[in-house]
Each structure stands twice: as C-alpha cells, then as structure tokens.
C-alpha positions as CSV (number, residue, x, y, z in Angstrom):
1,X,102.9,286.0,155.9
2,X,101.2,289.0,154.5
3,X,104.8,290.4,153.7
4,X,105.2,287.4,151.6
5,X,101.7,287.8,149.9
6,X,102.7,291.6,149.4
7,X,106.5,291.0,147.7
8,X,104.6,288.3,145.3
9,X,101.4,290.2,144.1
10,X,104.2,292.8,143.6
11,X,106.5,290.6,141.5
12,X,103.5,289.0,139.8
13,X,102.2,292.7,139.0
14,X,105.3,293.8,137.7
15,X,105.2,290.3,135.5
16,X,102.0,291.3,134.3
17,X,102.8,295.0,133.7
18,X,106.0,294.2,131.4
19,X,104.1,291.4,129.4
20,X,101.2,294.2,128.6
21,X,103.8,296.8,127.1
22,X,105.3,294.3,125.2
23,X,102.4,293.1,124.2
24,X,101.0,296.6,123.5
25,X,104.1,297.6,121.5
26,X,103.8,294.1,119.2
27,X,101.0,295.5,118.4
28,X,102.0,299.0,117.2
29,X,104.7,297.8,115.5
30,X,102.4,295.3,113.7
31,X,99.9,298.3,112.9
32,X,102.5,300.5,111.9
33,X,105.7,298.4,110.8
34,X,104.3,295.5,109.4
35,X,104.6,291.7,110.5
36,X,108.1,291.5,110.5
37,X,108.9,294.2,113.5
38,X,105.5,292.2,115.3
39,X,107.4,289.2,115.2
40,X,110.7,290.2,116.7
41,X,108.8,291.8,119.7
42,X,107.0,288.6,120.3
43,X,110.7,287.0,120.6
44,X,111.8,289.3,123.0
45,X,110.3,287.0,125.9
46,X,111.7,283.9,124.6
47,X,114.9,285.5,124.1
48,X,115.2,286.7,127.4
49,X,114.0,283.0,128.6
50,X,116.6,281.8,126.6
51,X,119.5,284.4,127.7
52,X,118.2,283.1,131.4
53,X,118.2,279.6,131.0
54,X,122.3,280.3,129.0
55,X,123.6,281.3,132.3
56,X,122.7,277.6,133.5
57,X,123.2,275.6,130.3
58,X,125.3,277.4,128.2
59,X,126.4,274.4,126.1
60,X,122.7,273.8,125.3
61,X,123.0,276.8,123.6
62,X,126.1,275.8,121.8
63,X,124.4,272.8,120.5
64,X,121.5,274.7,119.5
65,X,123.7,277.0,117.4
66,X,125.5,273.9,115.5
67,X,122.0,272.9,115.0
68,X,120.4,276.4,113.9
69,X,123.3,276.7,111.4
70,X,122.9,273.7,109.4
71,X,119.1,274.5,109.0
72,X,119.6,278.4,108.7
73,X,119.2,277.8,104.2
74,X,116.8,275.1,104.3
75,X,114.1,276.1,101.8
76,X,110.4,276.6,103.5
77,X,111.9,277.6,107.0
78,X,111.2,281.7,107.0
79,X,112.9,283.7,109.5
80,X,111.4,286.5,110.5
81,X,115.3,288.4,111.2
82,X,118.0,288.7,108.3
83,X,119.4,285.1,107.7
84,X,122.8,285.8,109.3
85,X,121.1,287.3,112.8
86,X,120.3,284.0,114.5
87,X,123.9,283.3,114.4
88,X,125.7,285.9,115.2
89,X,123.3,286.4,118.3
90,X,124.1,283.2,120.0
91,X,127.4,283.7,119.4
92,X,127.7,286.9,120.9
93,X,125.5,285.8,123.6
94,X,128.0,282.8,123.9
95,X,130.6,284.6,124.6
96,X,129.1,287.3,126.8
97,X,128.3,284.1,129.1
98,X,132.1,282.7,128.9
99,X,133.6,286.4,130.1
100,X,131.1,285.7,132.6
101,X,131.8,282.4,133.4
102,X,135.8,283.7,133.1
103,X,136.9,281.6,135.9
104,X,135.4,277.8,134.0
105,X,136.7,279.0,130.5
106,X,140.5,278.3,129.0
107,X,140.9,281.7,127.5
108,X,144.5,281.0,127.4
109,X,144.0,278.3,124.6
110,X,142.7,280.8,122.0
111,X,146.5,282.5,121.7
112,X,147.6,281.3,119.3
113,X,148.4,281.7,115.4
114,X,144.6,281.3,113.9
115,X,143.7,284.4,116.5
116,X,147.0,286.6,115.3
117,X,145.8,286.0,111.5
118,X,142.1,286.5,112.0
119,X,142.7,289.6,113.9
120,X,145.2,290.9,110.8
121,X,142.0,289.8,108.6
122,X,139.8,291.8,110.7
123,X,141.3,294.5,111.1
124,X,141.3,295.2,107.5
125,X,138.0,294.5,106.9
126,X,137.3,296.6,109.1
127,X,139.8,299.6,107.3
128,X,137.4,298.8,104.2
129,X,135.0,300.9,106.0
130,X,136.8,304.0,104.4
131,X,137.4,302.4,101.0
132,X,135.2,305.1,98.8
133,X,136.8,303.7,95.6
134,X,133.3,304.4,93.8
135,X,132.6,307.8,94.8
136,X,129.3,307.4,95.9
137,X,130.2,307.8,99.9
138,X,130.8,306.5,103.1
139,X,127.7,303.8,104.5
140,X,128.5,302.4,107.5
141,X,125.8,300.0,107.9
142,X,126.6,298.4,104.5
143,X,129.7,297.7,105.7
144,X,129.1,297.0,108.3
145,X,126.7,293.8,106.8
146,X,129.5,292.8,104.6
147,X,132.3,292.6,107.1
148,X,130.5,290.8,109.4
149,X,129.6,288.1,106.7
150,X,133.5,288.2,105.2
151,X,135.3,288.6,107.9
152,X,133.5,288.8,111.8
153,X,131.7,285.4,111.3
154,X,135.0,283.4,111.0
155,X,136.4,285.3,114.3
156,X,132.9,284.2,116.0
157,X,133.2,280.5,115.0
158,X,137.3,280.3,116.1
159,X,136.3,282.3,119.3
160,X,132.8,279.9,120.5
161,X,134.9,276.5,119.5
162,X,137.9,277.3,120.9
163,X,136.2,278.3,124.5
164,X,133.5,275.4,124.2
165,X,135.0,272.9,122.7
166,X,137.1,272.3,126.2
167,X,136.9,268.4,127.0
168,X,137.4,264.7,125.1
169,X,133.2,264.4,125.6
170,X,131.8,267.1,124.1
171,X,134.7,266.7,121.3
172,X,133.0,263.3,120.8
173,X,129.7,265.0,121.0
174,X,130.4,267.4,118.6
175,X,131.6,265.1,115.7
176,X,128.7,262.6,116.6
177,X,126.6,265.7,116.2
178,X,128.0,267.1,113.1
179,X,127.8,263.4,111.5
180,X,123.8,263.2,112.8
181,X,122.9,267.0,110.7
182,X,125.1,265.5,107.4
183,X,123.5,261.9,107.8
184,X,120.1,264.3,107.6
185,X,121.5,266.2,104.7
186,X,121.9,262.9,102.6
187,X,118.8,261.5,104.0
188,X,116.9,264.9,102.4
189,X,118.9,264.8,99.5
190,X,117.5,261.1,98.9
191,X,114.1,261.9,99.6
192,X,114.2,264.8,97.0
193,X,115.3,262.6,94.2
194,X,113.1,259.8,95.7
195,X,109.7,261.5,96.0
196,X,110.5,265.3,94.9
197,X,110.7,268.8,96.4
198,X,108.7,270.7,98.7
199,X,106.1,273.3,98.1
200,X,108.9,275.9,99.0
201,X,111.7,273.9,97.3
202,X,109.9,273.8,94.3
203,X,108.7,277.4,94.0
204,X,112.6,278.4,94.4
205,X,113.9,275.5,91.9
206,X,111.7,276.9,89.1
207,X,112.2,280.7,90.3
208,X,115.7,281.6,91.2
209,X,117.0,278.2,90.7
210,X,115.9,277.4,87.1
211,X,119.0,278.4,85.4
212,X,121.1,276.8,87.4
213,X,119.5,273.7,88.9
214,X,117.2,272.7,85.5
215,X,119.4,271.9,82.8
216,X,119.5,270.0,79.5
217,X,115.8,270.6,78.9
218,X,114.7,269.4,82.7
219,X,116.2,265.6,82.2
220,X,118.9,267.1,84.8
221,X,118.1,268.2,88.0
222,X,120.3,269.4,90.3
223,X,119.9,268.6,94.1
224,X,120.4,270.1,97.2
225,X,119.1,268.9,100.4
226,X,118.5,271.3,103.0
227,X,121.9,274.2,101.9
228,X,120.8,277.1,99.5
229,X,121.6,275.9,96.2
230,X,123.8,273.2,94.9
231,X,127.0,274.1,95.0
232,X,127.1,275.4,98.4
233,X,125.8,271.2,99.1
234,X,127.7,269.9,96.9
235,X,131.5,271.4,98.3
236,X,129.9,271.2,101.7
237,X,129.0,267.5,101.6
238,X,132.4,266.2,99.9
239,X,134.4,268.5,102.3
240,X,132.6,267.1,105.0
241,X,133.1,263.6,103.6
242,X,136.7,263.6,103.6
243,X,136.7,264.1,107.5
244,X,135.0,261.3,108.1
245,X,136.2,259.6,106.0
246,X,139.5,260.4,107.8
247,X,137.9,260.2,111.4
248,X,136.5,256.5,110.5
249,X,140.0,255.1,109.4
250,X,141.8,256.6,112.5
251,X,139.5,256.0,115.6
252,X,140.2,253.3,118.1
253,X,137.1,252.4,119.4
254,X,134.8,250.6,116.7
255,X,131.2,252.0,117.2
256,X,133.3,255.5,116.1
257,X,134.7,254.2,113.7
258,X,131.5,252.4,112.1
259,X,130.0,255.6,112.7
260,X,132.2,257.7,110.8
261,X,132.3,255.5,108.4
262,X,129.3,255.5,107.4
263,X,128.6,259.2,107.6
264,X,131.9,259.8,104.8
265,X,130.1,257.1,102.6
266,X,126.9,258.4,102.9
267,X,128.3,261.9,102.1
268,X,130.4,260.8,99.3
269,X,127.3,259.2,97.5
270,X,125.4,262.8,97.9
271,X,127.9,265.0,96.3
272,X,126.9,263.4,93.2
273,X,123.1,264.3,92.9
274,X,124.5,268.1,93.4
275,X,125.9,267.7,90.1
276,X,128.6,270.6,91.1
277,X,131.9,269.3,89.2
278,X,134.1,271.0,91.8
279,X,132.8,268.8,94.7
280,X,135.0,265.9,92.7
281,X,138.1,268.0,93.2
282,X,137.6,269.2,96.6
283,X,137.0,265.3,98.0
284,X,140.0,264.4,96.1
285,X,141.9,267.4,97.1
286,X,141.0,266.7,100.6
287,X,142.3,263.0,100.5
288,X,145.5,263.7,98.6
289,X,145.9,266.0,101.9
290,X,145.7,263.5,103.9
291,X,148.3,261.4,102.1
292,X,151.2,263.5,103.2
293,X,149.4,264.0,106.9
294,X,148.6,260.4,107.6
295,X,152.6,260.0,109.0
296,X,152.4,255.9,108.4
297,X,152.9,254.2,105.4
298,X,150.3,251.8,106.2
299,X,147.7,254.1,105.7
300,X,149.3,256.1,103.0
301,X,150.1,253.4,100.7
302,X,146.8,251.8,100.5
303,X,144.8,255.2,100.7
304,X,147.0,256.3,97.8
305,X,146.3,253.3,95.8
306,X,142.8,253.8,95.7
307,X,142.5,257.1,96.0
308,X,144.8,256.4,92.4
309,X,142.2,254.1,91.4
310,X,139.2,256.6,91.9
311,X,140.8,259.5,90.1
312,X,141.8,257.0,87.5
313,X,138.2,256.2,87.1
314,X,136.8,259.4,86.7
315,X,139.0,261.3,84.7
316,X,140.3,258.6,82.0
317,X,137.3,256.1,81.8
318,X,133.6,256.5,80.6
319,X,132.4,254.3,83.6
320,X,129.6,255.2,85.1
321,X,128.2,258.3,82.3
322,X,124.8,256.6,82.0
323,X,124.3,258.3,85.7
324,X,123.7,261.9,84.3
325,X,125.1,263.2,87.7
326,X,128.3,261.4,87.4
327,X,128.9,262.4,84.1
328,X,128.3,266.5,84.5
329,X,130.9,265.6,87.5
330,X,133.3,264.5,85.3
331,X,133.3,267.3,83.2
332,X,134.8,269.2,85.8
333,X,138.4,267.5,83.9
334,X,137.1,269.1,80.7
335,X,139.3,271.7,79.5
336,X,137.3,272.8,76.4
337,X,134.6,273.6,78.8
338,X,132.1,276.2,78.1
339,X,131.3,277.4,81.6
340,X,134.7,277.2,82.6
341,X,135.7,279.7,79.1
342,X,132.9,281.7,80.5
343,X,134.1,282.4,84.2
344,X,138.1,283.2,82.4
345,X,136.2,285.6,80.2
346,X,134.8,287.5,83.1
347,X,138.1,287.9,85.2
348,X,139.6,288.7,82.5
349,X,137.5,291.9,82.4
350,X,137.5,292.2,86.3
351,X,141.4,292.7,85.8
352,X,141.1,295.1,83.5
353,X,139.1,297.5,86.2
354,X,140.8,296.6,89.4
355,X,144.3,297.9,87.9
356,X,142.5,301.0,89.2
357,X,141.4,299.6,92.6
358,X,144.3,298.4,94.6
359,X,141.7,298.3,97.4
360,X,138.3,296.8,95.9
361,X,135.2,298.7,95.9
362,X,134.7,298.2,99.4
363,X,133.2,295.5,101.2
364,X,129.8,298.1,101.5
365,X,129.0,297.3,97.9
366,X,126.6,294.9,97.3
367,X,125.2,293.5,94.0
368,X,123.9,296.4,91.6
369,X,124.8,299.5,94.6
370,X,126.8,300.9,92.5
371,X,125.2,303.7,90.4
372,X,125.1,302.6,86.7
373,X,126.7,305.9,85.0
374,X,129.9,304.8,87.5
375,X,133.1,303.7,86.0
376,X,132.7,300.6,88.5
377,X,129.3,299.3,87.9
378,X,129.9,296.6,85.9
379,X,132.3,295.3,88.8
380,X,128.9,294.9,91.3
381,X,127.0,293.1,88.6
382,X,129.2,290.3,87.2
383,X,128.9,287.1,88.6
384,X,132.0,286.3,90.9
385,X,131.3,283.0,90.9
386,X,134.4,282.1,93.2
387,X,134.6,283.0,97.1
388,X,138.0,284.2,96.3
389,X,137.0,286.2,93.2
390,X,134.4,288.0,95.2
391,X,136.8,289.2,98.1
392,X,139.1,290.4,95.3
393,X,136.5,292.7,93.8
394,X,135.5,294.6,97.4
395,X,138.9,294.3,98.8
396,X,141.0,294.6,95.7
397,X,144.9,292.8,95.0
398,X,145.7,294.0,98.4
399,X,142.8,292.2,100.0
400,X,142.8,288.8,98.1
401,X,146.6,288.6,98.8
402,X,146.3,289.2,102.3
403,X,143.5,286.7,102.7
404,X,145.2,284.1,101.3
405,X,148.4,284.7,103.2
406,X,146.3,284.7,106.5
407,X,144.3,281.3,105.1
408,X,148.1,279.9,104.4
409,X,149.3,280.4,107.8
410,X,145.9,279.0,109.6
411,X,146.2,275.9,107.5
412,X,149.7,275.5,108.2
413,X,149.8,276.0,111.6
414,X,146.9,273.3,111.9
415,X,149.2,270.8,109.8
416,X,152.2,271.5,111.7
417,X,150.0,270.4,114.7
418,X,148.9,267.4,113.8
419,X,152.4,266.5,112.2
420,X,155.0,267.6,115.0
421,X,152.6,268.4,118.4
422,X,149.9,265.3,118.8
423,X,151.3,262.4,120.0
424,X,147.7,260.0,120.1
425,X,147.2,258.2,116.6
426,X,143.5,258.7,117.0
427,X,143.5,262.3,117.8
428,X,146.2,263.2,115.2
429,X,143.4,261.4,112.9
430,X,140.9,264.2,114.0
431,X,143.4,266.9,113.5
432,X,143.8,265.9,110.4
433,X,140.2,265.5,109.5
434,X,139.7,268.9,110.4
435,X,142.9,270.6,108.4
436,X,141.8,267.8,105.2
437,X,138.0,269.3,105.2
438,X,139.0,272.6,105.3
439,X,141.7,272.1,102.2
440,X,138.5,270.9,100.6
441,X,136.6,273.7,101.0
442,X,139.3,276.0,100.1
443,X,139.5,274.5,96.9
444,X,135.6,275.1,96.8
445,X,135.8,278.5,97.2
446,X,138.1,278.9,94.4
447,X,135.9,277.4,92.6
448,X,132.0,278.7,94.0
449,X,130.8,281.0,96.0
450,X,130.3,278.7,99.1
451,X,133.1,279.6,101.6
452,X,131.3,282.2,103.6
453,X,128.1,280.4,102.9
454,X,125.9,278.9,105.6
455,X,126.7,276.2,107.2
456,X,130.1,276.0,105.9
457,X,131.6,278.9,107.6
458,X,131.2,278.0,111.0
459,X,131.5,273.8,110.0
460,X,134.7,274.3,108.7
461,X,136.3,277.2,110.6
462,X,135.4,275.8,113.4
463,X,136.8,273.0,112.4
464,X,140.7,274.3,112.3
465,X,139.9,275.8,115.6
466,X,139.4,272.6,117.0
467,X,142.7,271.7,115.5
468,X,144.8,274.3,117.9
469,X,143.0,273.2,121.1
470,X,143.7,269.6,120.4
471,X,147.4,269.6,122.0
472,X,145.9,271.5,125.0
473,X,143.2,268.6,125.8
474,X,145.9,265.4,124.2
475,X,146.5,264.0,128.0
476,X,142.7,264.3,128.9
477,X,142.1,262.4,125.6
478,X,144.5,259.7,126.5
479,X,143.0,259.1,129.7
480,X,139.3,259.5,128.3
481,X,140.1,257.0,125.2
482,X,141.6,254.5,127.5
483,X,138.8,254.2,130.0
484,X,136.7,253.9,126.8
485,X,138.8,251.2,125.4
486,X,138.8,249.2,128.9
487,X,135.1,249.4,129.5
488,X,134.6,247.5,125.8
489,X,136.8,244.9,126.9
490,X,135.0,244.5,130.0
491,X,131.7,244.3,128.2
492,X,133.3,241.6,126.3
493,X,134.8,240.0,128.3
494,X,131.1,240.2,130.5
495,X,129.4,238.5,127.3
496,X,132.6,236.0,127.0
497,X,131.5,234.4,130.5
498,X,127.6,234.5,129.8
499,X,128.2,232.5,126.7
500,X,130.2,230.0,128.6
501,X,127.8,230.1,131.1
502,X,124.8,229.2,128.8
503,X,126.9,226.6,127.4
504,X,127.7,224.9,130.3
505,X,124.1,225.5,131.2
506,X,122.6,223.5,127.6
507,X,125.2,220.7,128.3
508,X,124.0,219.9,131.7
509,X,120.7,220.0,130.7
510,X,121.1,217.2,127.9
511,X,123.2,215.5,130.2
C-alpha cells in the first residue's frame, strides 16, 4: 500500500512539476515574445491530450480536420499559428498514427498513378529550392512556405484520404459530412445577405475587400459565407454543387439521394450571391463532364437537355438581370469585357519577362520580395489572378507545363476509373462526382486564384483520391448498399402490416 501511495505522489509530482515549467515558460515567452508565442505554449497540453487521445480515435481526428479546414478562412476566427499550420499538423500527426497503426492501414491502395504524379510534382517543387533566378539568394524557409502551400498540401490530402477513407461507412460519412459544412456555407451566405456581416466580416469587407467585394457605388455586394473572399466561395460552392448534384441523381437509397439533392441545390443557389462570373462556367463545366461519364443515355439525354436549356438561358437571354448577381454572372460570356482586357494585358507583360525565366522566380518569392531595382520586380507585384498564372510566374514554362501534365494524368486516371473499373451504378456515380468537381475547380483556377485556397485544396484533392480507392472497397460497397437497401424494405414492409393492422383494427371497432 504505501508503494502505491509512493509511485502516485510521484507521478502526480512529476504532473505537477511539468505543468509549472510550462506554465513558467508561457509566461516568459508572453513577457518577452509577445502573445502569440504565450498562446502556442498554452496549446502544448491540449496538443499532447489530443496526440494521446489520436492513438485511440484517430478518425476523430480526421473528422476534426475536414471540419477545421472548411472553417480555417472564416472571418472573426483568429488563430494564434500561421493559417496553413492547423492543417498540416493533423495531417502529419495523421499519418504518424497510420505508420503506427501499419498493420490496420491499406497502404497498398495509395500505389497508384495520382502518387507517381504527385511525387513528379513534388519533387520539383522541391528542386525550386535552388531556383536563384532573381539574384537575391538562396532562403530556405521561404521556400520552404511556398512549397508546402503549392505542392506538399496536395500530397497530405491524397496521402490522409487514401489511408482513412478505408470502408463504405465512413465513405457515407464523409459525403454526409462534407454536404453538412456546404449546407452551413449557404446557410451563412443567407444570413449575410439576410441580416448583414459580422463585426470582423465587415471590418475586412470595407478594408481589404472594398475593391473587390463593393462595387457599382455599394448597390453590389459581393458575398462570401464563411471562405476568404468571393471567389474562392463562389468556385468552391459551384464545384461542390456539381457533385451533389451528381451523387443525388445516382444513389440508390432515397434519404441519400434527397440528401444530396438538396445540398447541389442549395449550393447552386449560393454561387450567385458571390457574384464571381467563373463560378457559372465551372458548374457548367462540371456537368458537361458528367455528360460523357454518365455511361447511360438515360441520364445523359435528359441532363443534356437541361443542362442545354440553362446555358441557353444565361448566355442568349436577358432573364433574370433585374437580380444584380445574376447579371454580373452573366457577364462572364462578355467578350468586350473590361476586366477580362485587363488580366490579357497583364500576361501579356508576364510573357514578355519569363522568356528569361524558363524556371520562374522561385516558389521563395512572395508578393513584393523581390528588391525593386531587380529586373524581376514587377513579376512579384502583378496580380496573378489565376492559380495557373501564379505557378507559371515562380515555376516558369517548365513548371506550368509540368503541372498541368501531372493534373491531366490525375484526372484521367480518375475517369478511366469510373468508366472501365467500377462496376456498381451508384458508386460509379460517386466517382464521377468526385472527377466532375474537381474539372470544376480546375476551370476555377484558370480563372482565380482559388485552387490552393483553403478549403478547396484538400475538398477537392481529396476528392480524386477517393476516386482510386473506390475499386479497392467496390465488393464491400455492394454488400454494404445491399443490406442498406434490404433493411428499407423491411421497414416498409414493417409499416405495410401496421397499417393493415390499424385497419382491420377501425373496422372491427365500427362493426
């Protein structure tokens, strides 16, 4: 007994004795470093609570990281680390617990062609750290911070989906999930045109939103929700919209189906309020898609009639142009567009400067880095305004055309999947869902700088990853969907009988 009493006062001491140097070096860094520094000491404990608790419940932490992502932008949340941290450390910590857990994890389903082109990606992101086009040096760290957001996030999100993303039930889960945070975005998108913005939303709208998000005098407000500006909500919402739209008119089983449903619709009605024109082109981008994946005429035919009907609609009719929203969408068909003349202009002079950079001006420059008596100043300053316009000025002609060799084969591996390798109608419609979204945000980051943007990144990467597991978890499906199926038809039939019952139960009565 007092062996006992010893080993505890000693655990409890040695409790107490780590708490007080944390605690005492919170407070240094606070005194010395500022609040910032204070705060990430004070997570330590929770982290390592967290980090505990993993080794238990790591898909609790999975959820929490689709859940931190879609709220990583929202406007009046103030993270105490960089933006991209909270991330990148579950991931990491995600996959330190599958190595772990080596034996429960299907690391033979990540090889495959996604990993072979990421890894080609990678890899020369990661040569970028010796691209001194500029002249001003070698820094790592800068680098180091612009790989990881172009390049290492993407890997993360195909590496965490691929191992997690393991059974039909937490597939379900997952979509169910990813409909509840978008249903949440168009709730919040609602409210702010319903009863206006936030404290913090409205001290960034009429800060570093005004130009963008204020327009025609302030009778035109652009929206959105809980992502960082509009266009990243706008691309995101339509591209998410076109896979459930796609899930809904696949799925076998009719609460997933209303479900879906519902979620496409709702995210198809808040694309508008973003008033970003490119969002129109991605969702119909992303159903065309679907056209030539849908392998049955009896989808195709009527999906291409009104998906006919609504392009008809928007680009050769004045319907709907009272809504101010609808109308700046429309003008995304304008050709004699002034924004549109402005973006040309600037690529125009990007070309002229990257005849000289084959390989960018490195991934380590960030927006004004670049000193401003260098040749390649003016190359940090303009506005990309495109994904794929940004990766060509840090990774040069080499770099863009690699990336969109590597995005090519991704996509069309997915496709080939879902068109030659899954043999369930409903799961081939998730496949597709997937591969249709992430046409859509392509097309986005052509057009915006949203590709890399939070939530997207890991929403939509993911996403494609989920296509390349699909074949390995197709039988399990069958069998999962099946059971499913039977146990509504029980319930009906269950209901059948206690309505016959209560009938015959009334007419005896009156009888």
């Amino acid at each position: 007994m007092r062996s006992y009493i010893s080993t505890k006062s000693d655990i409890n001491g040695g409790r107490f004795l780590l708490l007080l140097l944390l605690f005492s070096l919170a407070i240094y860094e606070l005194i010395t470093a500022g609040f910032n520094a204070f705060a990430i000491v004070c997570i330590i404990p929770i982290l390592g609570l967290i980090t505990l608790a993993s080794f238990h419940y790591s898909m609790f932490l999975f959820w929490s990281l689709v859940i931190i992502n879609n709220f990583l932008q929202m406007k009046g949340i103030n993270w105490p680390i960089p933006m991209s941290l909270p991330n990148e450390m579950i991931e990491i910590l995600l996959l330190v617990l599958a190595i772990i857990n080596i034996k429960d994890r299907h690391f033979e389903r990540m090889g495959n062609i996604m990993l072979f082109t990421l890894m080609i990606w990678c890899g020369f992101c990661t040569l970028q750290v010796l691209n001194d086009t500029c002249n001003i040096g070698l820094d790592v760290g800068a680098w180091y911070t612009g790989a990881r957001l172009m390049a290492f996030q993407i890997m993360y999100a195909f590496l965490v989906f691929s191992i997690y993303i393991s059974t039909p039930k937490i597939l379900t889960k997952y979509l169910f999930l990813w409909g509840l945070l978008s249903l949440f975005a168009v709730f919040w998108v609602w409210k702010q045109k319903t009863y206006g913005f936030t404290n913090a939303e409205n001290a960034w709208l009429w800060s570093r939103g005004r130009l963008t998000h204020v327009l025609q005098g302030g009778s035109l407000i652009r929206y959105f929700s809980i992502y960082s500006d509009a266009a990243n909500f706008g691309i995101g919402i339509a591209a998410t919209a076109v896979a459930f739209i796609i899930f809904g008119i696949t799925s076998k089983i009719k609460k997933h189906k209303y479900f879906f449903i519902i979620v496409g619709i709702g995210c198809t009605w808040a694309m508008f309020p973003s008033g970003t024109r490119t969002a129109t082109a991605c969702l119909m981008a992303g159903l065309m898609a679907y056209i030539l994946l849908s392998k049955s005429v009896r989808i195709a035919v009527p999906f291409s009639i009104i998906f006919g009907i609504f392009a008809f609609i928007l680009v050769f009719t004045r319907i709907g142009d009272g809504n101010q929203q609808i109308h700046r969408m429309r003008t995304a068909f304008d050709k004699n567009d002034a924004s549109a003349d402005v973006r040309k202009y600037n690529q125009q002079v990007m070309k002229k400067y990257l005849k000289d950079a084959p390989w960018g001006i490195g991934i380590a420059q960030g927006y004004g880095s670049v000193p401003a008596n260098n040749k390649y100043n003016i190359m940090s300053t303009i506005p990309a305004d495109s994904e794929y316009v940004y990766i060509w000025i840090r990774t040069g002609r080499i770099g863009i055309t690699l990336f969109l060799i590597c995005t090519a084969i991704m996509l069309g591996g997915g496709c080939w999947i879902v068109l030659f390798r899954l043999r369930s109608p409903s799961l081939r419609g998730i496949g597709a869902g997937m591969c249709c979204a992430f046409v859509a945000i392509q097309l986005g980051g052509y057009g915006n700088q949203v590709l890399m943007q939070f939530p997207n990144c890991l929403v939509f990467y993911g996403g494609l990853a989920i296509v390349y597991i699909l074949p390995h978890i197709e039988n399990e499906w069958i069998e999962w969907e099946t059971k499913e199926l039977a146990l509504i038809e029980e319930k009906k039939r269950l209901k059948q009988e206690k309505r016959e019952k209560s009938r015959v139960k009334t007419w005896l009565s009156w009888k």
